[in-house]
C-alpha positions in Angstrom: 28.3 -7.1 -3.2 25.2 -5.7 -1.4 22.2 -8.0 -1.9 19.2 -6.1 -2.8 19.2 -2.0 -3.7 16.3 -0.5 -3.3 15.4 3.1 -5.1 13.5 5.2 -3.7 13.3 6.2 0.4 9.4 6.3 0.6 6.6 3.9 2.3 6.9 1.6 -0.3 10.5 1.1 -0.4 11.5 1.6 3.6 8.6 -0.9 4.0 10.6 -3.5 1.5 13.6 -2.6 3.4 12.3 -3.6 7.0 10.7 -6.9 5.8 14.2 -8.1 3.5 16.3 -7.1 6.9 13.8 -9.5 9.0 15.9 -12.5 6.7 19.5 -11.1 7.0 19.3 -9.9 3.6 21.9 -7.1 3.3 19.8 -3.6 2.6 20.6 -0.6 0.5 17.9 2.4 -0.2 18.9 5.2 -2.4 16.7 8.5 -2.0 17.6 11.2 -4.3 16.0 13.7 -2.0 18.0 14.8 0.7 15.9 15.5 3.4 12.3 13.4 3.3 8.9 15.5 1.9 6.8 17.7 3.7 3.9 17.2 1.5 1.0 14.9 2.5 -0.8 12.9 0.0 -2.3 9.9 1.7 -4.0 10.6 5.1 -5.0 7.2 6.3 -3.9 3.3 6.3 -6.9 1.3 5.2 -7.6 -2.4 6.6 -5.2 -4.8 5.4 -2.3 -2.4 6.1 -3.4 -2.1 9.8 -3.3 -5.9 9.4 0.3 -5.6 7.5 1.5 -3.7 10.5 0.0 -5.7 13.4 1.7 -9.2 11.4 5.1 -7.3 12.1 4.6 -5.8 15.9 4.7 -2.4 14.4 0.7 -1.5 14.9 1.2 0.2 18.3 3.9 2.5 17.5 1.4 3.7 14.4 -1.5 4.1 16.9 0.5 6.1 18.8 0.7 8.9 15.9 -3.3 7.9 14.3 -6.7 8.1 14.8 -9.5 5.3 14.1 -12.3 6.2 11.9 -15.5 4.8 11.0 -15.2 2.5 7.9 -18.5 4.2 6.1 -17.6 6.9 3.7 -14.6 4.7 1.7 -15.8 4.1 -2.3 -16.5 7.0 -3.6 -16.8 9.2 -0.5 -20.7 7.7 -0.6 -21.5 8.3 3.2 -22.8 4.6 4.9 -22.1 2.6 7.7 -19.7 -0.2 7.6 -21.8 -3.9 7.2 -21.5 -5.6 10.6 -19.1 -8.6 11.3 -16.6 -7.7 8.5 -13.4 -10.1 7.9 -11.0 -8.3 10.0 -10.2 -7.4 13.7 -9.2 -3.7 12.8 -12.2 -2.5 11.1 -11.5 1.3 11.1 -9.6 3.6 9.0 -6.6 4.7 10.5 -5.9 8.4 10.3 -2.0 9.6 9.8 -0.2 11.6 7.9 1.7 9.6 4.8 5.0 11.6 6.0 4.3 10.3 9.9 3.9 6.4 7.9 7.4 7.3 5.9 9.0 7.9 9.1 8.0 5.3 11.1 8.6 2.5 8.4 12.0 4.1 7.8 12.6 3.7 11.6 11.7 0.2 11.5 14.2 -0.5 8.7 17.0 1.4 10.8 16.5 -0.7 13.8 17.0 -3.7 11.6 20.4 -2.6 10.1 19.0 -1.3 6.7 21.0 1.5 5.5 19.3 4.9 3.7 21.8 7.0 1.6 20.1 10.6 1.5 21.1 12.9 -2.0 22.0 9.6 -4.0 19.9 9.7 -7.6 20.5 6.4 -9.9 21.0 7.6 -13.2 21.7 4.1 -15.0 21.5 0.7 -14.4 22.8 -2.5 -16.2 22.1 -6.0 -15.4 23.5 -9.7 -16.2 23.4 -13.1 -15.0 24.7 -12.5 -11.8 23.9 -9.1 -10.5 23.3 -5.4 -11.5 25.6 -2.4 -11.8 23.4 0.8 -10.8 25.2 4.0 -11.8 24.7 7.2 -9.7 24.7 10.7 -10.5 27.4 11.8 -8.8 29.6 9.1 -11.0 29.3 6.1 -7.9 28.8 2.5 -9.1 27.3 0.3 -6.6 26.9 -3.6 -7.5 23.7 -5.9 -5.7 22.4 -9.0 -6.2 18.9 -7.3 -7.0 17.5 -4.0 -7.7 14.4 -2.9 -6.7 12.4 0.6 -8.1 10.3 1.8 -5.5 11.1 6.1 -7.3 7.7 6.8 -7.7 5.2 7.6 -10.7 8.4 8.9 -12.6 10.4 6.0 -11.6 13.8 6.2 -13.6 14.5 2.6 -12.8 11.1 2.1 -15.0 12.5 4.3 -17.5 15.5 2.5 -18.0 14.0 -0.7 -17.9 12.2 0.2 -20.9 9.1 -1.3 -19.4 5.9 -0.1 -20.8 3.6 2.2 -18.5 0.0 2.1 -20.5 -2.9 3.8 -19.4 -4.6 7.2 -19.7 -3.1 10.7 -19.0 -4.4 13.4 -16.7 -7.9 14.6 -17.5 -8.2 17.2 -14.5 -5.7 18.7 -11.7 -6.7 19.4 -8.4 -4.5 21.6 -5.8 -3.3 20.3 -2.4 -2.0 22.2 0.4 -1.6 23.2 4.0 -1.9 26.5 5.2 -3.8 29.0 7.7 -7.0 31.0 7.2 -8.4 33.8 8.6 -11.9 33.4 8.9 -14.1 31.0 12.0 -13.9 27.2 12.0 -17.9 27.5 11.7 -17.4 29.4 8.2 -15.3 27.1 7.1 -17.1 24.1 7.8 -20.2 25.9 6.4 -18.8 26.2 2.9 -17.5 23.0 3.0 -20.2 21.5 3.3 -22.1 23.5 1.1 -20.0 23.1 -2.1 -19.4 19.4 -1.1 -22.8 18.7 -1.8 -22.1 19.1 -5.5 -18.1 19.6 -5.8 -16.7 15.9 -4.0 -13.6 17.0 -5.0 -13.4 20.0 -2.5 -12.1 20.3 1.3 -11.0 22.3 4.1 -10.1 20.0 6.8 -8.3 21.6 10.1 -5.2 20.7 11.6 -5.1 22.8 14.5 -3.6 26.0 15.1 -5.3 27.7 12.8 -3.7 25.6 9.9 -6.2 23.8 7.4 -5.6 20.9 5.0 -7.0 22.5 1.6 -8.0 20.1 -1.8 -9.5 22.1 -4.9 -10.2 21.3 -8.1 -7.7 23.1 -10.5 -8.5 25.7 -13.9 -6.7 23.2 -16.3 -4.0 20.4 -16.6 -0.9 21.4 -16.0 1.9 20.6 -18.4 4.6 20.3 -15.5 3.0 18.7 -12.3 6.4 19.0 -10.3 6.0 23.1 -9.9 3.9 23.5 -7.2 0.8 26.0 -7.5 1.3 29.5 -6.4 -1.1 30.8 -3.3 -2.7 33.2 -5.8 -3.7 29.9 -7.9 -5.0 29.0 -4.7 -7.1 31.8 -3.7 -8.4 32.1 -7.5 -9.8 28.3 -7.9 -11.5 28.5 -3.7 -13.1 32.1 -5.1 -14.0 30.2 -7.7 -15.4 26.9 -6.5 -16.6 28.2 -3.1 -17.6 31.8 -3.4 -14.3 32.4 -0.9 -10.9 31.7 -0.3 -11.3 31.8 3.4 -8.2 34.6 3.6 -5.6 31.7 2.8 -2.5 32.8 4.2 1.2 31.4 5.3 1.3 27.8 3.3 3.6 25.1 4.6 3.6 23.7 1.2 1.3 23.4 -2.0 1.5 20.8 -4.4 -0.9 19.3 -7.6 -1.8 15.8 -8.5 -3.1 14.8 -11.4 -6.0 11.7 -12.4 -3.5 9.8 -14.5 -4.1 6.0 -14.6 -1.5 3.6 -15.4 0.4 0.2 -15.0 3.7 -1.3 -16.0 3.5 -4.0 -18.2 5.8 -6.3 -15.9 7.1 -6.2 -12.4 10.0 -7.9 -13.3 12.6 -7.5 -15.3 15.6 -9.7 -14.6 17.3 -9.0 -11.4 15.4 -5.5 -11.2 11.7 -5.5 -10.0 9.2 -2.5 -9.6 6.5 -2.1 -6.5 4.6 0.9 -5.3 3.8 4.2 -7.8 7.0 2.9 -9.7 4.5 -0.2 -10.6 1.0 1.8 -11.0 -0.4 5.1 -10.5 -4.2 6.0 -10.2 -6.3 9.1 -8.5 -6.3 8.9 -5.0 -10.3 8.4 -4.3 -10.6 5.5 -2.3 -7.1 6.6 -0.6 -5.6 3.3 -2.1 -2.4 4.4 -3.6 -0.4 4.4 -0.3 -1.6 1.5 0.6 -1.1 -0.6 -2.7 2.2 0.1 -2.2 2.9 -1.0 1.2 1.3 -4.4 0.5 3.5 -4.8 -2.6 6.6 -4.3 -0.8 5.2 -7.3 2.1 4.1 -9.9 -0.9 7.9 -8.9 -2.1 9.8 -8.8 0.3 10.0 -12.8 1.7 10.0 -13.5 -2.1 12.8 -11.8 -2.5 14.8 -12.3 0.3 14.2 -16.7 0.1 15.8 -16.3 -3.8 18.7 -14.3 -2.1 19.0 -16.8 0.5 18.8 -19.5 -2.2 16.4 -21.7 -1.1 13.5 -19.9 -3.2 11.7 -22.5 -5.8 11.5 -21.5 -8.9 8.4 -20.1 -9.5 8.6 -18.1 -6.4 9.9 -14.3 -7.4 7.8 -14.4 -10.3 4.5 -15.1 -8.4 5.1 -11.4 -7.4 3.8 -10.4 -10.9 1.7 -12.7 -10.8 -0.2 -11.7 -8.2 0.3 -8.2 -7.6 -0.5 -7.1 -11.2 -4.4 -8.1 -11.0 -4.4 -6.7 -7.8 -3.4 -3.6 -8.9 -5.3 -3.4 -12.2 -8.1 -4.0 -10.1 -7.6 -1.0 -7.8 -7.3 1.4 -11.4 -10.5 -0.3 -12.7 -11.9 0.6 -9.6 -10.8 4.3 -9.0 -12.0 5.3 -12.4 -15.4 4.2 -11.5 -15.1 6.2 -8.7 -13.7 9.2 -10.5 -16.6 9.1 -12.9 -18.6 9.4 -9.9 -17.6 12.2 -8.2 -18.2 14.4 -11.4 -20.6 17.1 -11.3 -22.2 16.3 -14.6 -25.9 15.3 -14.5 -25.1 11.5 -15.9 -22.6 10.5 -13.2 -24.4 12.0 -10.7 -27.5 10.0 -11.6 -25.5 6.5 -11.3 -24.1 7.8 -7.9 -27.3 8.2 -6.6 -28.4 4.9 -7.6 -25.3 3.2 -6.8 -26.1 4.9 -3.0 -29.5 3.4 -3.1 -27.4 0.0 -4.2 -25.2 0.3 -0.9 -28.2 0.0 1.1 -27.9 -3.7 0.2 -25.3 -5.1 2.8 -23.8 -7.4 0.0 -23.1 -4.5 -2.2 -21.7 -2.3 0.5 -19.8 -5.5 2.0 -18.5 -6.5 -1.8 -17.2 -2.6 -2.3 -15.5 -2.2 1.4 -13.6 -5.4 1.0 -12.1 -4.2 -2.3 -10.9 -1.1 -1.1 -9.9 -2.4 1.8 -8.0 -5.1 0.1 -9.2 -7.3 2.5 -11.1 -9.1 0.0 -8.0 -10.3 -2.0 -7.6 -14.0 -2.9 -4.2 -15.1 -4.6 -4.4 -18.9 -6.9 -2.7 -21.5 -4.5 -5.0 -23.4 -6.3 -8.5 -25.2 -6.0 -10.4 -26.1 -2.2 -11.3 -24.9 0.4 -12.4 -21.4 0.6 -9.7 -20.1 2.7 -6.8 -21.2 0.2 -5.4 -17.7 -1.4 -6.6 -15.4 1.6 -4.9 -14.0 4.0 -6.1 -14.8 7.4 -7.5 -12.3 9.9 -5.9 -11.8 13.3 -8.0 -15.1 15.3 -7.7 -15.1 18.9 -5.8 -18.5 19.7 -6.3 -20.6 22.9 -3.1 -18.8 24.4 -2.3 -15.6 22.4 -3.3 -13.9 19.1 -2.6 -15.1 15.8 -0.4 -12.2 14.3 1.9 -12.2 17.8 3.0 -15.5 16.4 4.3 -13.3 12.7 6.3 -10.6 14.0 9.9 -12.6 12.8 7.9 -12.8 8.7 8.7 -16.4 8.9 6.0 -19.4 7.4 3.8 -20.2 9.8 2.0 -24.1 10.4 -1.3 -23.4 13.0 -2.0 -26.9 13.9 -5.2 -27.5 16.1 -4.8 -31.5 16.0 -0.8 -31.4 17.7 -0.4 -34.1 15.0 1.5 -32.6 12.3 5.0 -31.6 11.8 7.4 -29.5 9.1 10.6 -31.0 10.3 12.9 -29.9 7.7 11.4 -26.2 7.2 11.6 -25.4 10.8 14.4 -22.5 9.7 11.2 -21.2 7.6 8.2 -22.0 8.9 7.1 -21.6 12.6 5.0 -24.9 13.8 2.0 -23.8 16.4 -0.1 -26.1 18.5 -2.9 -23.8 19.4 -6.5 -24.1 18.9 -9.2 -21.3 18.2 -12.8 -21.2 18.6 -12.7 -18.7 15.7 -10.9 -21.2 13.0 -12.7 -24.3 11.6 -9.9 -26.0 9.9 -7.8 -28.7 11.6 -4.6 -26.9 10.0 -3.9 -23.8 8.1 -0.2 -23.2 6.5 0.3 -19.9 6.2 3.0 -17.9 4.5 5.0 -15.0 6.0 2.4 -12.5 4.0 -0.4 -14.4 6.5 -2.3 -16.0 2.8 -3.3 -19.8 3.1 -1.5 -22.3 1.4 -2.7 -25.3 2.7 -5.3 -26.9 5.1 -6.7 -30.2 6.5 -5.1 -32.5 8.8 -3.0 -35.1 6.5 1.1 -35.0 7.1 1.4 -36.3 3.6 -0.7 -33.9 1.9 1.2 -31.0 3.9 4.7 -32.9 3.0 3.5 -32.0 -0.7 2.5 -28.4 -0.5 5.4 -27.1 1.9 8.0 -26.9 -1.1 5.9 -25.4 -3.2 6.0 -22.0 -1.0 8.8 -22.7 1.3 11.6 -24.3 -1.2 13.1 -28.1 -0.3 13.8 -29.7 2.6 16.6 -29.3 4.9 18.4 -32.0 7.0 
């Protein structure tokens, strides 16, 4: 029996994969496309994913293939510097192409022994006490432990779940696409920011040789988002909106997205869990989506793999849900908002300008940087000290960096007194003696996601909180 299937060969699901193979958990993705997609939605990784990647060793490889940006510019596309001293040691946008992200998680989760079956759709899927059956459209029944649905907006393992997907439908289209033009760079980037001035849902952004990354706002809504515009629809809606369409020639591809907004009602269903656009989909201001996904798949992932490993404690799996669902329903809350203000109608336009004048206040700019970013999140460990429930930023230790010390997703006990022990979770939790200028706490537990369980200094009081995350005692 395999242990855990997951559906669906994107960020979300190759990122599950990688962090369930770190714990021996035997790995199956199903993609139903045979060959992976050339389109690119999301163009950058924000904060807490940098931080997701560095926790894992993976950082320099994405580096490699990205490009830092300034934080300003993030809610709402409202142009202003990032506040100084921000929470993190990656404060930067990094630039890459969602398919260069795909590829490189999906290399990740090769290298660890995950296996990705190309061409394979799940058509039906049937659970019970001990396992589910997943049915595939070319007849094949496979049988795991756990299913996961990582298939998208239109997830089918959603569908069949039956699980409800609330929310509001498209209001307005807008057409995405890469392809070459044939006038200068300078006209281009004089029109740009021309209609940008009014029109924040408008670009032209190049990619060299000649090749430009195109967004416009659409006629109309269409009824069938999966056929991609034509070039002509193209050419009509830049004539429209700009005046031009900048001689658009030779696309690579085209696509359409819509504004929908919606959440699953549940996470969890059983044995079969959702995470990424399977679990919530929203407009992509704020360029969260992507993201959203990625940290879903790390809160899952040592959830999942401890309750296949059996020493998981009860509650575990479902604090998934628990926590990931407000997270979420945050992010919709908070791209609506931001939808409303890139209108062009005189109202919205108004409340951006005042908002603006808002972010000149560094708490307010501060406050909407850390939500988008998600570095801002807090989880309920409980009550106390003000780290409890947030993930830790990368602190330079006495000897090495903190998120060196991650790479293998296990617990982790940073101990600046040399006094305390976790004898009997040492197969779960990594026990430290470091100390740091940069952290005020005699001891911080942390779990394999980098959030704050515990902290102080008493062996007793740590004796009480390790089971909670890390199951019972071994030995």
């Amino acid at each position: 029996m395999i242990d855990v299937i997951v559906a669906g060969g994107g960020p979300s699901g190759m990122m599950l994969a990688g962090e369930l193979r770190l714990h021996g958990v035997h790995v199956l993705v199903l993609e139903k496309e045979t060959t992976p997609a050339e389109y690119v939605r999301g163009l950058g990784l924000h904060v807490r994913s940098v931080e997701v990647l560095d926790q894992r060793g993976l950082l320099g490889r994405f580096l490699a293939h990205g490009r830092k940006y300034p934080l300003g510019g993030v809610f709402a596309g409202i142009d202003k510097p990032a506040p100084d001293r921000l929470d993190t040691a990656h404060p930067y946008v990094l630039g890459i192409p969602q398919t260069v992200t795909g590829r490189l998680l999906a290399e990740r989760a090769a290298e660890l022994g995950a296996e990705l079956r190309r061409g394979c759709e799940l058509v039906g899927l049937d659970q019970d006490d001990h396992g589910v059956t997943a049915e595939l459209a070319d007849g094949t029944r496979l049988r795991s432990r756990y299913l996961v649905g990582c298939d998208g907006g239109r997830s089918t393992v959603r569908g069949l779940l039956g699980v409800g997907f609330p929310g509001e439908p498209s209001r307005v289209d807008t057409l995405l696409g890469e392809m070459e033009v044939d006038v200068p760079p300078e006209t281009v980037a004089a029109v740009v920011a021309d209609v940008r001035e009014t029109q924040k849902r408008f670009g032209a952004g190049p990619l060299g040789d000649g090749r430009y990354r195109v967004i416009v706002p659409a006629e109309g809504v269409a009824e069938d988002r999966t056929v991609p515009p034509t070039l002509e629809e193209f050419r009509q809606q830049l004539r429209s909106i700009a005046g031009t369409d900048f001689g658009v020639h030779s696309p690579r591809w085209l696509s359409r997205f819509g504004d929908a907004t919606r959440q699953a009602e549940r996470y969890r269903t059983g044995r079969v869990l959702l995470a990424g656009d399977a679990a919530h989909i929203h407009p992509p201001v704020g360029g969260q989506g992507l993201n959203l996904g990625i940290q879903d798949a790390f809160n899952l992932g040592w959830k999942l793999a401890a309750e296949v490993r059996g020493w998981a404690p009860e509650p575990l799996l479902d604090s998934y849900h628990t926590e990931r669902h407000p997270v979420a329903a945050d992010v919709l809350n908070s791209t609506r908002a931001q939808m409303e203000l890139l209108s062009t109608e005189p109202g919205p336009r108004s409340v951006r300008r005042l908002l603006s004048e808002l972010m000149d206040l560094e708490e307010v700019h501060r406050f909407l940087i850390e939500k988008t970013t998600a570095i801002g999140i807090r989880y309920d460990v409980g009550e106390g000290h003000e780290l409890l429930g947030r993930r830790l930023r990368d602190v330079r230790l006495r000897r090495r960096r903190l998120y060196e010390l991650m790479h293998g997703g296990r617990g982790l006990l940073l101990d600046q007194t040399g006094r305390l022990s976790v004898e009997g979770w040492t197969g779960r939790v990594d026990h430290v003696v470091d100390t740091s200028e940069e952290l005020d706490v005699p001891a911080a537990l942390l779990r394999p996601d980098g959030h704050v369980t515990w902290v102080g200094e008493d062996q007793q009081d740590l004796l009480r909180h390790l089971p909670r995350w890390f199951g019972a005692a071994t030995g």
